[in-house]
FINU-489818 format. One record per residue (C-alpha): residue number from 0; residue in one letter; x, y, z. Coordinates in Angstrom, 2 decimals, padded with zeros to 5 digits. Layout:
! FINU-489818
  lodo  nulo       c1       c2       c3
   NUM     A        X        Y        Z
...
This chain:
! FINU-489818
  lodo  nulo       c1       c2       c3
     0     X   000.18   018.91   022.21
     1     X   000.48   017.68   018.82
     2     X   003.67   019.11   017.97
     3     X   004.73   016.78   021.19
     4     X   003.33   013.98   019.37
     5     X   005.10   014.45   016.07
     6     X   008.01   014.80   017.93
     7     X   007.90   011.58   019.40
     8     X   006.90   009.91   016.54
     9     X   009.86   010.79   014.71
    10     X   012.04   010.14   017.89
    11     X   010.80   006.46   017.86
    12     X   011.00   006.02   014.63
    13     X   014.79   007.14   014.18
    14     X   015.78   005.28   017.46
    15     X   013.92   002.30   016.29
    16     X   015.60   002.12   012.74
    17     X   019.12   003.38   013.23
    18     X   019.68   001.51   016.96
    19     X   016.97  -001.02   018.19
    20     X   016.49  -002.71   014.58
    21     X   019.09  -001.39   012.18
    22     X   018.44  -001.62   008.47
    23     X   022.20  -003.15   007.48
    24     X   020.96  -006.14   010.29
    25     X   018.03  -007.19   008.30
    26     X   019.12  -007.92   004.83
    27     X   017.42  -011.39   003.23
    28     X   015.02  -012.10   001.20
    29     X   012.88  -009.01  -000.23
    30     X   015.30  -006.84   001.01
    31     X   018.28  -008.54  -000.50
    32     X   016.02  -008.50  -003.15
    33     X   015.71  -004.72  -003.19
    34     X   019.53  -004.04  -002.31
    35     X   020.49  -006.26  -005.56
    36     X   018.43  -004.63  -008.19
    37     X   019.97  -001.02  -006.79
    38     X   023.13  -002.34  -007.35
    39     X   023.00  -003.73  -010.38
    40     X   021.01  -000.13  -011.94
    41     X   024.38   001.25  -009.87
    42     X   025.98  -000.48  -012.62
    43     X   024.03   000.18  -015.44
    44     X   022.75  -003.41  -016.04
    45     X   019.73  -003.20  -017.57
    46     X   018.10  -006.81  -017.19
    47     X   014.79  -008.06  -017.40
    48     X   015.34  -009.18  -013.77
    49     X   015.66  -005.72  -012.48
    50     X   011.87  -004.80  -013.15
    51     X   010.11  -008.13  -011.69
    52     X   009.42  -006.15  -008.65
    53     X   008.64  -002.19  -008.82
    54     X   011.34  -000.46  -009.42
    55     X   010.59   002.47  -007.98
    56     X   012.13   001.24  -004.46
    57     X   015.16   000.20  -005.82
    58     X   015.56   003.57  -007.53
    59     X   015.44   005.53  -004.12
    60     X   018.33   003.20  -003.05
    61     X   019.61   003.84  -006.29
    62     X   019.59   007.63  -005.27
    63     X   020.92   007.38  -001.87
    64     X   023.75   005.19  -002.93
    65     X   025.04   007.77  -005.61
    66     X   024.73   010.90  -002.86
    67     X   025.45   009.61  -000.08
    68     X   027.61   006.47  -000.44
    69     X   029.47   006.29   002.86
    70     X   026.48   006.89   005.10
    71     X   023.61   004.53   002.85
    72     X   021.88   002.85   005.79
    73     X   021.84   006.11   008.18
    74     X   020.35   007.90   005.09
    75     X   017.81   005.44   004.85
    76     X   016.70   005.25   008.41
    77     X   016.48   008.82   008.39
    78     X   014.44   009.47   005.15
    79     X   012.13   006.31   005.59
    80     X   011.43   008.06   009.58
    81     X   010.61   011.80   007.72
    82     X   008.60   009.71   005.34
    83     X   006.47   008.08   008.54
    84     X   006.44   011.32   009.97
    85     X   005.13   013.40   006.68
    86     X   002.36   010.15   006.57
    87     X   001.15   011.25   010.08
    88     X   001.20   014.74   009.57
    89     X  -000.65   014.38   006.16
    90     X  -003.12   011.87   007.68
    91     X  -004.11   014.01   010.72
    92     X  -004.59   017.11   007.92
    93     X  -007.45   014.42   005.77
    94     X  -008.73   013.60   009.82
    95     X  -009.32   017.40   010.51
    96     X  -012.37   016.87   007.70
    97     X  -014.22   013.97   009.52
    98     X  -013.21   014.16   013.10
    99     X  -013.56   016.16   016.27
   100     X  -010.50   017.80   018.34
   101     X  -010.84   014.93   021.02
   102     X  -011.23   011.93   018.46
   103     X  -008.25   013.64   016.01
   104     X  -005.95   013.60   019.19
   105     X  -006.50   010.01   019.56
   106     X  -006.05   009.13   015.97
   107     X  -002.82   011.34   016.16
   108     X  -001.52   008.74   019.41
   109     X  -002.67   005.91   017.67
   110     X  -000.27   006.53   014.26
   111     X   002.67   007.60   016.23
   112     X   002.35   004.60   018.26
   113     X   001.25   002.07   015.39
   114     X   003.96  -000.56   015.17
   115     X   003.37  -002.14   012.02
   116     X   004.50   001.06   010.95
   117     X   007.53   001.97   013.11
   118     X   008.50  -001.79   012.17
   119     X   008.96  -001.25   008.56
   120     X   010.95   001.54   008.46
   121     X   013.78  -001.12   009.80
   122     X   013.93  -002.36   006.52
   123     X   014.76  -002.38   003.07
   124     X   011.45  -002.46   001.99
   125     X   008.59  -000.41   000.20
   126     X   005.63  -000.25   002.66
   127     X   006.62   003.26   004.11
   128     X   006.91   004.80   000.49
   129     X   003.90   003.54  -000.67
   130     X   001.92   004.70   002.55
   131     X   003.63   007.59   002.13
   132     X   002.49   008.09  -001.55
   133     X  -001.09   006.66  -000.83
   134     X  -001.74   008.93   001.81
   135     X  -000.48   011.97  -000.60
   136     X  -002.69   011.05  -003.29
   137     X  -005.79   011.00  -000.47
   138     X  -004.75   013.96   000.67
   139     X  -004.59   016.29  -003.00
   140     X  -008.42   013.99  -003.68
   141     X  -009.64   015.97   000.11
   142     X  -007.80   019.45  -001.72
   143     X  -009.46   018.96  -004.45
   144     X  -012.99   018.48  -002.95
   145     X  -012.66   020.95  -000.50
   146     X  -011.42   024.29  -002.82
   147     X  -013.36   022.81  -006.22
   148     X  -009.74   023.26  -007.69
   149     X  -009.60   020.78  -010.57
   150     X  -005.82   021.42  -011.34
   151     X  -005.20   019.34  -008.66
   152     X  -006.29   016.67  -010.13
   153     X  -003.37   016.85  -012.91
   154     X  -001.15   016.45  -009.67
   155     X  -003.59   012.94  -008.49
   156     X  -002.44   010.94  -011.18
   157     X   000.87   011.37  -011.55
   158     X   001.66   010.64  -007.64
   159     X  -000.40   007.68  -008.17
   160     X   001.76   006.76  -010.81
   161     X   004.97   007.37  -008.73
   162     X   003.07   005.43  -006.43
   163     X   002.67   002.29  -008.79
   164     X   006.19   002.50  -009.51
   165     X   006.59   001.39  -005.99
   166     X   003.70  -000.98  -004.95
   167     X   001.80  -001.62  -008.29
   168     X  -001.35  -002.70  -006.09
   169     X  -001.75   001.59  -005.82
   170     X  -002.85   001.77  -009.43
   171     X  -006.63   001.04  -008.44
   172     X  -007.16   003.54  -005.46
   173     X  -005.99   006.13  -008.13
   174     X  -008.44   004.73  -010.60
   175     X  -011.11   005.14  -007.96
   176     X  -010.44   008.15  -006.81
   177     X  -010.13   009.92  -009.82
   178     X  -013.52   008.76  -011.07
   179     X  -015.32   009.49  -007.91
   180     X  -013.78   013.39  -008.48
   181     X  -014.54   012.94  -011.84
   182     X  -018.35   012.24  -011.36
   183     X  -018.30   015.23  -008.49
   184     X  -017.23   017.16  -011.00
   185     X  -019.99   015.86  -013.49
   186     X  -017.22   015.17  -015.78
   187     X  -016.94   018.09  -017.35
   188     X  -014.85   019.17  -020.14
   189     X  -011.97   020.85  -018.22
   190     X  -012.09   018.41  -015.70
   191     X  -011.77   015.33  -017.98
   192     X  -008.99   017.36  -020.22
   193     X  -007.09   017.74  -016.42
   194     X  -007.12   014.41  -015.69
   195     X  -006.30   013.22  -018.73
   196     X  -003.02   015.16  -019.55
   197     X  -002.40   014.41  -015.81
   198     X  -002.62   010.10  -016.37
   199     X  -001.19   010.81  -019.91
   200     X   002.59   012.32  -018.54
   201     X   001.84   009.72  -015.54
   202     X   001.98   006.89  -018.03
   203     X   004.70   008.09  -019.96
   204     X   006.82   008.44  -016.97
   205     X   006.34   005.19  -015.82
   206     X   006.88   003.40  -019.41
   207     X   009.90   005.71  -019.61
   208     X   011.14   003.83  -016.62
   209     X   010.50   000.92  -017.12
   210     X   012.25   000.76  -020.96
   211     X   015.32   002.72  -019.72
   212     X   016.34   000.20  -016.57
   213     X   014.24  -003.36  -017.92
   214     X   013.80  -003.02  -021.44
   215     X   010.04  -003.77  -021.61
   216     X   007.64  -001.54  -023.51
   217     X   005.11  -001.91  -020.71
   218     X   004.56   000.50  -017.55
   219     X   004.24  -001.90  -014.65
   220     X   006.40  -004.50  -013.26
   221     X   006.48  -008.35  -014.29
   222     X   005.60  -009.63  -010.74
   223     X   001.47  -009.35  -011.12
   224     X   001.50  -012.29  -013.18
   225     X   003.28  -014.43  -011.10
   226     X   001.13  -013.15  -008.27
   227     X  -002.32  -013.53  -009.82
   228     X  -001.28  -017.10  -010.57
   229     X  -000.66  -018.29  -006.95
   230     X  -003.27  -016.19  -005.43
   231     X  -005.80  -018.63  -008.20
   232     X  -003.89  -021.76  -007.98
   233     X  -003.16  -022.02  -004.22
   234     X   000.52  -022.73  -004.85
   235     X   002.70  -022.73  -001.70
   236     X   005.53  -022.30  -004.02
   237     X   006.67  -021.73  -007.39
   238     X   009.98  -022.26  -009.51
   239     X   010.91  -021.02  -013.21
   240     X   012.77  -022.53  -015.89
   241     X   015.72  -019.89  -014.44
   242     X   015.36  -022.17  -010.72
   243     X   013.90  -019.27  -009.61
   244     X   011.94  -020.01  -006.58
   245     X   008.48  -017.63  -004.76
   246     X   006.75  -018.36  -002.32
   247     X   004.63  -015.56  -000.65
   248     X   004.55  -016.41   003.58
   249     X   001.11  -016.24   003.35
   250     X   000.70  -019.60   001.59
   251     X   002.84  -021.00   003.82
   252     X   001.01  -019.98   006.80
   253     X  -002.84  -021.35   004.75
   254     X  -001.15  -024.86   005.01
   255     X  -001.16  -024.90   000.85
   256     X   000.22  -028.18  -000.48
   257     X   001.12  -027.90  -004.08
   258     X   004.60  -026.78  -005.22
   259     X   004.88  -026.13  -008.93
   260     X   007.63  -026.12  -011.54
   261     X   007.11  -023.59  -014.57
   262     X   008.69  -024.20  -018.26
   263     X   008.64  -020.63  -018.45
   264     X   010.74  -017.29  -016.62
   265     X   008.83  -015.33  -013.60
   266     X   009.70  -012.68  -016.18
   267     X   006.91  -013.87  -018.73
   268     X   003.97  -012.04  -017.18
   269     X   001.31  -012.60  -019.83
   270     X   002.13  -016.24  -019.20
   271     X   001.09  -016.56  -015.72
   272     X  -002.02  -014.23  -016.29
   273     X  -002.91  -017.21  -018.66
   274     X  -002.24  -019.85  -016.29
   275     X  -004.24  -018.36  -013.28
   276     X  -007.38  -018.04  -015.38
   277     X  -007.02  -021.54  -016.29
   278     X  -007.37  -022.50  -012.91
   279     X  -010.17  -020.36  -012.32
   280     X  -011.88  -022.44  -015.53
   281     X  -010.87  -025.76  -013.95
   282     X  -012.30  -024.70  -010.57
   283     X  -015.01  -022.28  -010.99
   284     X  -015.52  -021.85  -007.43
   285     X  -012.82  -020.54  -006.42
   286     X  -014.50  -016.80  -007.58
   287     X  -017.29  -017.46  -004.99
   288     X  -014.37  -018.42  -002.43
   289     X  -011.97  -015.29  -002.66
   290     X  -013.82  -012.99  -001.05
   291     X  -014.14  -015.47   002.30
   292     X  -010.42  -015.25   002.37
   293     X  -010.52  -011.22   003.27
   294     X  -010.18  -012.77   006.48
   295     X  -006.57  -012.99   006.01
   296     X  -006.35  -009.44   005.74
   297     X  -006.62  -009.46   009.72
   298     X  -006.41  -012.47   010.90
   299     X  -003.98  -015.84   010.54
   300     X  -001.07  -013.60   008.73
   301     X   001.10  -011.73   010.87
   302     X   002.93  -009.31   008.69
   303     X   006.18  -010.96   007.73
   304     X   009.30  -010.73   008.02
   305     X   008.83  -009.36   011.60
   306     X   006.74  -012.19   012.37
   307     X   009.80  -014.41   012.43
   308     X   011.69  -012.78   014.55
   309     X   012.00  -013.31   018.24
   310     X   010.97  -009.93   020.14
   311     X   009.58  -008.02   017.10
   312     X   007.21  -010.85   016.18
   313     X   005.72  -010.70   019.58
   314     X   005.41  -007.01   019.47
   315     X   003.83  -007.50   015.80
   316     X   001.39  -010.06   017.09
   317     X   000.38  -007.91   020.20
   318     X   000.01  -005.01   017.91
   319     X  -002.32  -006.50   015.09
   320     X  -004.34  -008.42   017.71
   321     X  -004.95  -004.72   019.64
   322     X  -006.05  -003.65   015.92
   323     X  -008.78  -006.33   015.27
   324     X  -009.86  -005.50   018.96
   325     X  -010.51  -001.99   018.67
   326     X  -010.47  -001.09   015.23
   327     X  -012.17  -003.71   013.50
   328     X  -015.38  -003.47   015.39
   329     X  -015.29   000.17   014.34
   330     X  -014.84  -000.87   010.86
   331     X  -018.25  -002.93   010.95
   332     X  -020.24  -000.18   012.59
   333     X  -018.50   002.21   009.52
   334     X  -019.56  -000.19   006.99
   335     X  -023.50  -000.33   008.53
   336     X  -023.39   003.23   008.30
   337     X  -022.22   003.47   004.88
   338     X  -024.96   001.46   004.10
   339     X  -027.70   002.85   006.09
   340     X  -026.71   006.49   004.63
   341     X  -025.11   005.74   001.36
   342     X  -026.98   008.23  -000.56
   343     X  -025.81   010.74   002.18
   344     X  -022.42   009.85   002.41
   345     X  -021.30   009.07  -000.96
   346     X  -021.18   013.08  -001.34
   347     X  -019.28   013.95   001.36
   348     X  -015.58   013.68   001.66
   349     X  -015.89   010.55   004.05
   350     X  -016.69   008.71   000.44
   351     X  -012.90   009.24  -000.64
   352     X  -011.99   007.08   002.49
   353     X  -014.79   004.19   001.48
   354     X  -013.69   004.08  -001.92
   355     X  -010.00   003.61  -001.01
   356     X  -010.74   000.78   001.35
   357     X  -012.95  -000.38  -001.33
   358     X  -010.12  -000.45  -003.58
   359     X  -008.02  -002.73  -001.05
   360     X  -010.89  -005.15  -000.88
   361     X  -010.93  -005.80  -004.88
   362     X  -007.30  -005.48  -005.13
   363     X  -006.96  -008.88  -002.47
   364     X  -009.98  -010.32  -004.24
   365     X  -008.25  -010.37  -007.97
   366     X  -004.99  -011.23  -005.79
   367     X  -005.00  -012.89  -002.60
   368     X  -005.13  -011.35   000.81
   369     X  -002.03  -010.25   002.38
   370     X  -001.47  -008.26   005.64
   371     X   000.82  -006.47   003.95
   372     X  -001.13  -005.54   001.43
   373     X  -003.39  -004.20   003.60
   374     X  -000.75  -002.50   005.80
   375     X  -000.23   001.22   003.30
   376     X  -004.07   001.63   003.55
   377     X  -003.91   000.82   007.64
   378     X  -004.21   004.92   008.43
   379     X  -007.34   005.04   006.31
   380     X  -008.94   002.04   008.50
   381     X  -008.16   003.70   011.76
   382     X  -009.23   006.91   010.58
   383     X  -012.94   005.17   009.16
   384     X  -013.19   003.07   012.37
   385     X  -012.53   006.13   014.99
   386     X  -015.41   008.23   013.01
   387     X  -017.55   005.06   013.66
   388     X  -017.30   005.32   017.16
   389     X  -017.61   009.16   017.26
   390     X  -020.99   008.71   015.29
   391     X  -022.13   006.37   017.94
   392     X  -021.31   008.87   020.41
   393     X  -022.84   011.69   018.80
   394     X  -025.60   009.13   017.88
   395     X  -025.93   010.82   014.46
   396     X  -023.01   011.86   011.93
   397     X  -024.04   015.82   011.68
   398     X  -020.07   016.22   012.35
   399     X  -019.54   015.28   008.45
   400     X  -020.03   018.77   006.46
   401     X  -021.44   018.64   003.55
């Protein structure tokens, strides 16, 4: 049966990006965004500009451009459908560890159906790496609980780091996760000496990267800056002293007002770090207000660009409002429980899962909340919400091994 599914996951997924939405058919914005810094690393301009965003998207197109030229947008369809598929097969591997044969069978439907997902492999964009990667870096934490191997977690940091090359907002899950293995472990010599040659060559690769194709000594992209400003601030839009403009959808869609003008590049990270905690000084309560605004993690933000577009929008609307049906009421039960049993739970694997959604939560908190944000970690929410409603059933959560 689940060979079926897999089967038809990857059959949507291909039909949907190579026919029904075509990659080459969707190019503005982010995307154009994406498709210009692979061209320009194509040409071996190395500007500041090419490592605002993570670079580690742009390189894959970077890749598939050199090999396979004539056939780039097939290419892509086809890899970014493997990667959805290698997400659901890795995610229903982490599920065999906190759910039954009847509840992993539904999870398993649930992904292959899940059109937030489906949607994004239609694009130019990162969101299926970064699941991809997220889900991979879950997966070796589960490994390395369930065989006591530590030299898996030299492989934890460096996909994490891969992973940050693409969305940088994957940097804290990693963090997490490697100190909740670390305190498993009781942080023991060999385990601390794993980790830390592990983050070590992580770090190095990423700064390597980041010199060779930007010139900046630094191994993240420019872009958090920018980011944490606006998310402070409450700017619907932003331009730079280049005319550069931003404006996340998001802010467009909370009604903000305010449009600023900067004396100073999007480049010039440090900068806008600055400026956001000055308006955190100037209005103080905007720290106690952040956390209400988790809401837009669900609600009030359909994930853009889809949400734009006639036909997909509707399907992305249907699809997010099934979510906060279904799921989210499992996610409140899962969060009781947590709470009720925390002592319990905390050692069992189920406590990876918590600490990665924990990790999304402070990540939009710092930030601002974004559907899309949320959207990598999505398989980790259905996963936490289904075990929810199999506790209920079971009335206990005996299923969780210890």
């Amino acid at each position: 049966m689940k060979i079926l599914i897999f089967s038809f996951a990857l059959i949507v997924r291909l039909v949907f990006s190579l026919d029904i939405h075509p990659i080459q058919n969707y190019i503005f914005s982010d995307m154009n965004s994406y498709l210009g810094i692979s061209q320009r690393l194509l040409e071996h301009d190395r500007s500041l500009s090419n490592v605002f965003y993570p670079i580690g998207y742009p390189l894959f197109l970077t890749f598939i451009s050199k090999v396979l030229p004539n056939l780039f947008f097939p290419a892509i369809a086809i890899l970014q459908s493997l990667m959805g598929l290698t997400s659901l097969i890795l995610l229903y591997a982490i599920s065999k560890n906190v759910l039954s044969n009847k509840f992993r069978l539904i999870f398993l439907i649930i992904l292959a159906c899940y059109y937030p997902w489906i949607d994004f492999g239609g694009y130019l964009m990162s969101e299926t790496l970064a699941t991809l990667l997220l889900i991979l870096a879950v997966y070796l934490s589960f490994f390395s609980f369930n065989h006591g191997n530590l030299l898996w977690l030299f492989f934890l940091p460096i996909i994490i780091g891969l992973g940050t090359l693409v969305r940088a907002n994957l940097l804290l899950p990693g963090i997490f996760l490697i100190l909740w293995l670390g305190f498993q472990a009781r942080l023991t010599l060999r385990s601390l000496c794993v980790v830390i040659c592990g983050a070590l060559l992580s770090y190095l690769l990423s700064f390597q990267v980041y010199k060779t194709y930007g010139g900046i000594s630094r191994p993240l992209a420019l872009n958090g800056g920018l980011n944490f400003t606006q998310g402070q601030c409450q700017y619907r839009g932003a331009f730079d002293s280049y005319g550069w403009t931003f404006g996340p959808p998001v802010f467009t869609q909370r009604d903000f007002q305010i449009e600023k003008s900067f004396d100073q590049p999007f480049t010039n990270s440090g900068y806008f770090y600055r400026q956001g905690i000055n308006c955190l000084i100037a209005n103080p309560i905007r720290i106690i207000e952040k956390p209400t605004e988790l809401y837009y993690l669900f609600f009030g933000n359909v994930a853009w660009p889809s949400s734009d577009q006639p036909g997909f929008g509707t399907a992305m609307k249907v699809s997010h409002a099934l979510f906060n049906v279904t799921i989210l009421p499992g996610l409140f039960i899962a969060t009781y429980l947590f709470i009720k049993e925390r002592k319990k739970l905390f050692k069992t694997r189920l406590a990876v899962l918590a600490i990665v959604v924990l990790s999304l939560v402070a990540t939009t908190v710092v930030y601002y909340a974004d559907i899309r944000y949320r959207l990598p970690f999505d398989g980790f929410l259905i996963l936490l919400s289904l075990w929810a409603y199999q506790s209920l059933a079971l009335k206990n959560s005996k299923l969780i091994r210890e």
